[in-house]
C-alpha positions in Angstrom: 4.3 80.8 -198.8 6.1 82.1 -201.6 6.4 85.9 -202.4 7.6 87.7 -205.4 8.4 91.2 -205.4 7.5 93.5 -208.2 6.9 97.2 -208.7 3.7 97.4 -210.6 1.1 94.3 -210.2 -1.7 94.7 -213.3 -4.5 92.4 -212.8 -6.0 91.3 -216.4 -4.4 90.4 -219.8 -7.3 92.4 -221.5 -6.2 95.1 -224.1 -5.9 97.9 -221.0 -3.8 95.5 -219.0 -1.4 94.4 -222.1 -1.6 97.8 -223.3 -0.4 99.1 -219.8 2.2 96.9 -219.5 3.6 97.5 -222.6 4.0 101.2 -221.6 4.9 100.7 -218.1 7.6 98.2 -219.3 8.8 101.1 -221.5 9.2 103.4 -219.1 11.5 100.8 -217.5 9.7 99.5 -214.6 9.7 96.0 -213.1 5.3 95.2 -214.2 4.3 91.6 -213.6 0.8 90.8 -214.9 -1.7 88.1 -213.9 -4.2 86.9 -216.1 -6.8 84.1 -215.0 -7.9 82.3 -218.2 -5.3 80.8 -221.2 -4.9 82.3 -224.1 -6.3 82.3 -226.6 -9.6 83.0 -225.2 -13.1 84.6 -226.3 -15.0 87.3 -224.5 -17.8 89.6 -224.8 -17.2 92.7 -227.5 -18.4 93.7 -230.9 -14.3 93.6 -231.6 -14.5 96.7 -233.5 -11.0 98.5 -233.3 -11.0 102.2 -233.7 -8.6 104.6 -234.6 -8.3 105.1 -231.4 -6.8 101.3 -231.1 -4.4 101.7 -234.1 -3.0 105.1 -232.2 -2.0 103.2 -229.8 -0.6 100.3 -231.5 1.3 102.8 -233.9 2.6 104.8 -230.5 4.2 101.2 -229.3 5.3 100.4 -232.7 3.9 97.5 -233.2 1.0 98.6 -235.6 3.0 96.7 -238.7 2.7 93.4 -236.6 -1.1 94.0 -236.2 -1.8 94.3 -239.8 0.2 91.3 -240.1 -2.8 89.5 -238.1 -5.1 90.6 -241.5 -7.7 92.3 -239.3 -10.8 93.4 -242.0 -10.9 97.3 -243.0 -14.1 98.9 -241.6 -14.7 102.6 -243.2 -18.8 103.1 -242.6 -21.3 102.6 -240.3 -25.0 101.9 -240.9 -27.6 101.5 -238.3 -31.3 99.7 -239.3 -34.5 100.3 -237.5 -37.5 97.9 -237.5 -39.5 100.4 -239.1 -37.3 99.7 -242.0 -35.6 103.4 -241.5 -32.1 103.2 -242.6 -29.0 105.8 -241.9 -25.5 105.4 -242.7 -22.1 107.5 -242.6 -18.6 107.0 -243.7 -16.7 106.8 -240.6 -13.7 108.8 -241.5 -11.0 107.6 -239.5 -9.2 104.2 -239.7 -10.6 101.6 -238.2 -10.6 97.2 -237.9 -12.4 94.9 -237.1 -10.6 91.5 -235.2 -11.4 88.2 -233.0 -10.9 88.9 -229.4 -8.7 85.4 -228.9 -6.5 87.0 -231.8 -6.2 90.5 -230.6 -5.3 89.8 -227.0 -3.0 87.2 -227.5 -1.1 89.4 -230.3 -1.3 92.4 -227.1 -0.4 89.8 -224.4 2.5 88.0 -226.5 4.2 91.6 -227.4 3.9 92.4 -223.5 5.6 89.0 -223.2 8.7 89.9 -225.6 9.2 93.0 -223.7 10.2 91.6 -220.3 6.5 91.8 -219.0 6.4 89.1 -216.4 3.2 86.9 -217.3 1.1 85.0 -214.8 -1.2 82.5 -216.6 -3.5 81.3 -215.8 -3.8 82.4 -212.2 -6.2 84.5 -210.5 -6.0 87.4 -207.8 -7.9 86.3 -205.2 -7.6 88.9 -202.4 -5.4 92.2 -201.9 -4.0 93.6 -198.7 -2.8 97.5 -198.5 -0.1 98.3 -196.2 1.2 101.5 -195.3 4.0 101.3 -198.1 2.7 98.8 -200.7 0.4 96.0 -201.6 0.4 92.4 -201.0 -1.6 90.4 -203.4 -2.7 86.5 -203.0 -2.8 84.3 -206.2 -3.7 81.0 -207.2 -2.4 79.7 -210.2 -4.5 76.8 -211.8 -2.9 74.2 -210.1 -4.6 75.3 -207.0 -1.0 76.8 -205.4 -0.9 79.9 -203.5 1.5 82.4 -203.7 1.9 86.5 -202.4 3.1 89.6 -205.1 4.2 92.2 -203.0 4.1 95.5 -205.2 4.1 99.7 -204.9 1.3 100.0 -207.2 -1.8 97.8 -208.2 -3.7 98.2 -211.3 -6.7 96.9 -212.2 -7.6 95.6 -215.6 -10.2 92.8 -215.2 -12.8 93.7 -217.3 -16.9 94.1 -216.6 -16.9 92.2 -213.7 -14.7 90.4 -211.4 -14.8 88.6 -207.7 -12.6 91.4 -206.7 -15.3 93.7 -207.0 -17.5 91.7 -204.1 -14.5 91.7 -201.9 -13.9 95.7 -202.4 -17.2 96.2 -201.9 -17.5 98.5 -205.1 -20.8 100.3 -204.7 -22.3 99.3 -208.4 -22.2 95.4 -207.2 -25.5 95.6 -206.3 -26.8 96.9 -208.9 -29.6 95.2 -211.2 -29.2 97.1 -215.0 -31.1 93.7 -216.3 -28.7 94.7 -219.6 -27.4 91.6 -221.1 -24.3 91.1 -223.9 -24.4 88.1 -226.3 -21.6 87.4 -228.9 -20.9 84.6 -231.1 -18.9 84.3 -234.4 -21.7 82.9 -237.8 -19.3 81.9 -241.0 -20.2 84.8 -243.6 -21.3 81.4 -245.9 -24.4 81.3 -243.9 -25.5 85.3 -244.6 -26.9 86.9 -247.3 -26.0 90.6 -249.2 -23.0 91.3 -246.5 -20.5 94.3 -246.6 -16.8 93.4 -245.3 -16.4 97.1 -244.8 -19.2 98.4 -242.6 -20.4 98.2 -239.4 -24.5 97.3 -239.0 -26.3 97.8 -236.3 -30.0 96.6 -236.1 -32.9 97.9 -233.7 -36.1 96.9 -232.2 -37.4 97.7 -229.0 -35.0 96.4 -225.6 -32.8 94.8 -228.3 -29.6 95.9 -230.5 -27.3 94.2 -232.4 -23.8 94.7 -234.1 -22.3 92.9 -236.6 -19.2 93.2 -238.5 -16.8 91.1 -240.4 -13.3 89.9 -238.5 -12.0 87.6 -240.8 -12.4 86.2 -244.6 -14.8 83.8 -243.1 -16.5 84.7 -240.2 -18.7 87.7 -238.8 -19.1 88.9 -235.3 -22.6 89.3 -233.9 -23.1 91.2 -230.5 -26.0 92.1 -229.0 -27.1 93.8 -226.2 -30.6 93.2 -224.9 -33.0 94.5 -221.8 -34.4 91.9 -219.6 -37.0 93.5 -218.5 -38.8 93.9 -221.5 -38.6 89.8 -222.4 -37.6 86.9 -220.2 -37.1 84.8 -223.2 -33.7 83.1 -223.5 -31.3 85.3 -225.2 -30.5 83.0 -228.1 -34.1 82.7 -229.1 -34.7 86.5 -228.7 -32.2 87.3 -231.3 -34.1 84.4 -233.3 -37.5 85.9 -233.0 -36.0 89.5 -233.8 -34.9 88.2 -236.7 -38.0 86.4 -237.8 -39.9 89.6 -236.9 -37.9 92.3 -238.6 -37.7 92.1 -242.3 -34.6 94.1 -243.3 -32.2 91.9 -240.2 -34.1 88.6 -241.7 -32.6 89.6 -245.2 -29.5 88.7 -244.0 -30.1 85.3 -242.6 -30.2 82.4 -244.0 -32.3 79.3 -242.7 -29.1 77.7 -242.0 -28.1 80.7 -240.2 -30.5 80.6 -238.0 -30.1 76.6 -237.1 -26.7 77.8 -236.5 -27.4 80.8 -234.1 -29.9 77.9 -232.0 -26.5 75.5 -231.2 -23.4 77.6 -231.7 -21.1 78.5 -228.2 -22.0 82.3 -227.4 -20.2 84.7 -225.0 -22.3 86.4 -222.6 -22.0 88.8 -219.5 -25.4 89.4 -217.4 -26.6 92.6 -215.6 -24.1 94.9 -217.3 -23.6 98.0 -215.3 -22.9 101.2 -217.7 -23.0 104.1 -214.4 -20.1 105.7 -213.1 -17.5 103.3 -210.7 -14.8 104.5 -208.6 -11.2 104.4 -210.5 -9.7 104.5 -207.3 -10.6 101.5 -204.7 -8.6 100.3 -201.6 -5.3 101.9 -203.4 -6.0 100.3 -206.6 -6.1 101.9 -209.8 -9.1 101.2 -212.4 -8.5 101.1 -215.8 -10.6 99.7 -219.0 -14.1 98.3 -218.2 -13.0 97.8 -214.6 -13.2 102.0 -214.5 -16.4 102.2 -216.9 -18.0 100.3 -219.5 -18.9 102.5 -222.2 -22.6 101.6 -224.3 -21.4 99.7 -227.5 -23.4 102.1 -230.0 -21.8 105.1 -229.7 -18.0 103.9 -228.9 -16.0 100.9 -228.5 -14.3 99.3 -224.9 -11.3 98.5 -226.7 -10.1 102.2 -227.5 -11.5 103.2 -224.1 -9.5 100.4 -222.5 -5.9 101.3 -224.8 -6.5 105.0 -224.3 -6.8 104.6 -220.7 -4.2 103.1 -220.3 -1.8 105.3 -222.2 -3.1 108.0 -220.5 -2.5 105.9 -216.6 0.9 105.3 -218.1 1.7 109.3 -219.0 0.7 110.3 -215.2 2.9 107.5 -213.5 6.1 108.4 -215.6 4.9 112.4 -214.6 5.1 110.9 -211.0 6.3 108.3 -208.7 5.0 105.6 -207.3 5.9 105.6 -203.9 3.1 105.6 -200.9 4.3 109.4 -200.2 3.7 110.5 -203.5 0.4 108.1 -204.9 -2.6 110.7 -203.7 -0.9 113.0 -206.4 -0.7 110.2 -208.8 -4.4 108.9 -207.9 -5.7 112.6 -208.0 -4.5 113.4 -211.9 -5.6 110.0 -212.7 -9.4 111.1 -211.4 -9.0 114.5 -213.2 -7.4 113.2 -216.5 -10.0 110.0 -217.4 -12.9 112.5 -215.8 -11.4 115.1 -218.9 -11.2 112.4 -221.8 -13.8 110.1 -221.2 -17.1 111.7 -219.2 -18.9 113.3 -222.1 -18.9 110.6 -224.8 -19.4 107.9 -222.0 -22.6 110.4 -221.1 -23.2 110.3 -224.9 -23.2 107.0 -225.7 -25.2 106.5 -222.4 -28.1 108.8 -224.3 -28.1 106.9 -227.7 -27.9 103.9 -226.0 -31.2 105.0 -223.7 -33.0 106.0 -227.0 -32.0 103.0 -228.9 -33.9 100.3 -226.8 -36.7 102.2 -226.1 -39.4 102.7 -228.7 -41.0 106.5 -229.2 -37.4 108.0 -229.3 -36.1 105.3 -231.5 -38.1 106.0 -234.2 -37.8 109.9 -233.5 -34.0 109.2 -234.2 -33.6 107.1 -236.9 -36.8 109.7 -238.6 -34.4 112.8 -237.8 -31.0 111.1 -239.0 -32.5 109.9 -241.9 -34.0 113.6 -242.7 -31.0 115.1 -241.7 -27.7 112.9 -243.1 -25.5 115.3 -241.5 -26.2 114.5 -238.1 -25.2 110.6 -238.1 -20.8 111.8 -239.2 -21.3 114.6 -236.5 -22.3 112.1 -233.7 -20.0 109.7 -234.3 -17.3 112.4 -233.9 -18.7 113.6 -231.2 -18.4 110.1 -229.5 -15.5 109.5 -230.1 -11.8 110.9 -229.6 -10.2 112.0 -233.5 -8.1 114.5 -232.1 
């Protein structure tokens, strides 16, 4: 069998995976990356890019190239209950809005250009610790097989993964019965539209996002809970917005033939509690480390910032077997210090967003109390 040696293996071409190979590149070590699908590919995310994201991308100099892409401005957010309750807040920070398929090939392609060595498509099917390293089996899309020995393995994969069955990773079990939908609807087909805001509409067990990402085209993302319908999701979104007047404003009836036959990108049983960031060795990072509830923050900046902040302790360190525990233990302390109270935070929101009695109780505070919305979003997120 064929083996390649490397120093850092990062499993996922995701925006924590590209983003941590850009840094670890950087720093000057020898990072190969594997990445199961081709490029470009869609996935499940209300592709909202925070200032958080353009930190980043202005830290690796390559924000210019990014705005070369012509992501679309977003500089408020406004959230709609059913009750017809409205709230809305100027976000106050800098902030896009961008396809997926666009985004992670631009990430992926700049990792490329920097000596990155890119596996794809090909897929990590099983990883052995030794006492000095990792060996790693992949299976590239012809169906070969090959072995990456490496000092350090990082995780990147997303939600969920195969890997996470063959770790055993204690949330596997785990039935949230929270389900993500997203599909792209051409702006032609909606009605009274900002370019520059975020919208999120309510109802009870059900949320949904939308925002502009291009001239043409909006993003809608939704999150619903099973438990409270067993309706498919596509014709839950339909009946919500039949049922709720200010989200059917929007929609046209050509909109809503759309929504029954476009291709959506899903992800079932969602699991927002705490994961381990260290399994078997091998570092977490992204939504493989937590997945953070889509009102109050976006996976995207949690996925970059994570991995800036991985890429700050390993340079602080080394990577050698005698010297990872250190490595692994600041990792644990430093994402435990940046991320635990707005993931707790958005947790909340998220909690009294699909239920019914707090719902209304928020949206009827916020909209008393205009000051609250700007301080919350702060509060969830990571302006400093």
């Amino acid at each position: 069998m064929k083996k390649l040696e490397t120093e850092v293996l990062i499993i996922g071409g995701g925006p924590a995976g590209s983003t941590t190979a850009l840094y670890l590149s950087r720093l000057g070590f020898n990072v190969t990356l594997v990445e199961k699908k081709t490029f470009p590919r869609e996935t499940l995310c209300g592709e909202f890019l925070s200032k958080e994201v353009t930190d980043v991308l202005k830290d690796l100099n390559i924000f210019d190239d990014f705005i070369s892409l012509k992501p679309n401005k977003i500089n408020a957010f406004r959230a709609v209950d059913s009750s017809g309750i409205e709230v809305r807040s100027d976000l106050n920070f800098e902030a896009y809005a961008l396809k997926r398929s666009v985004f992670d090939t631009f990430l992926l392609g700049k990792a490329q250009s920097r000596m990155v060595n890119v596996i794809q498509p090909a897929e990590v099917v099983s990883i052995l610790k030794t006492k000095s390293d990792f060996i790693s089996q992949i299976k590239d899309n012809s169906g070969e097989s090959f072995a990456i020995n490496s000092k350090l393995v990082i995780a990147a994969y997303g939600k969920q993964n195969v890997l996470d069955k063959k770790m055993q990773r204690e949330f596997v079990n785990e039935k949230s019965n929270l389900n993500g939908v997203k599909f792209h609807i051409p702006v032609s087909l909606l009605n009274n539209i900002s370019s520059e805001e975020i919208i999120i509409y309510t109802n009870q067990g059900f949320y949904c996002g939308m925002n502009r990402v291009n001239e043409n085209e909006m993003t809608v993302c939704f999150l619903e809970d099973r438990e409270t319908s067993k309706i498919p999701a596509r014709e839950k979104l339909v009946d919500m917005i039949k049922s709720n007047k200010q989200f059917n404003k929007v929609f046209s009836t050509e909109a809503l033939q759309y929504i029954r036959s476009v291709n959506i990108y899903g992800t079932g049983n969602i699991y927002f509690g705490k994961r381990k960031l260290i399994e078997n060795g091998i570092i977490m990072i992204g939504d493989s480390a937590r997945v953070i509830s889509p009102l109050a923050g976006d996976g995207i900046g949690m996925a970059m910032e994570s991995a800036k902040l991985l890429s700050g302790i390993i340079s602080r360190n080394t990577i050698d077997e005698s010297h990872r525990k250190k490595l692994y233990l600041d990792y644990v302390n430093n994402f435990d210090t940046a991320f635990t109270k707005r993931l707790k935070t958005a947790g909340i929101i998220q909690k009294f967003i699909l239920g019914t009695i707090f719902r209304k109780i928020g949206f009827g505070f916020a909209n008393k109390y205009p000051a609250i919305l700007p301080s919350l979003i702060k509060f969830t997120r990571s302006l400093n």
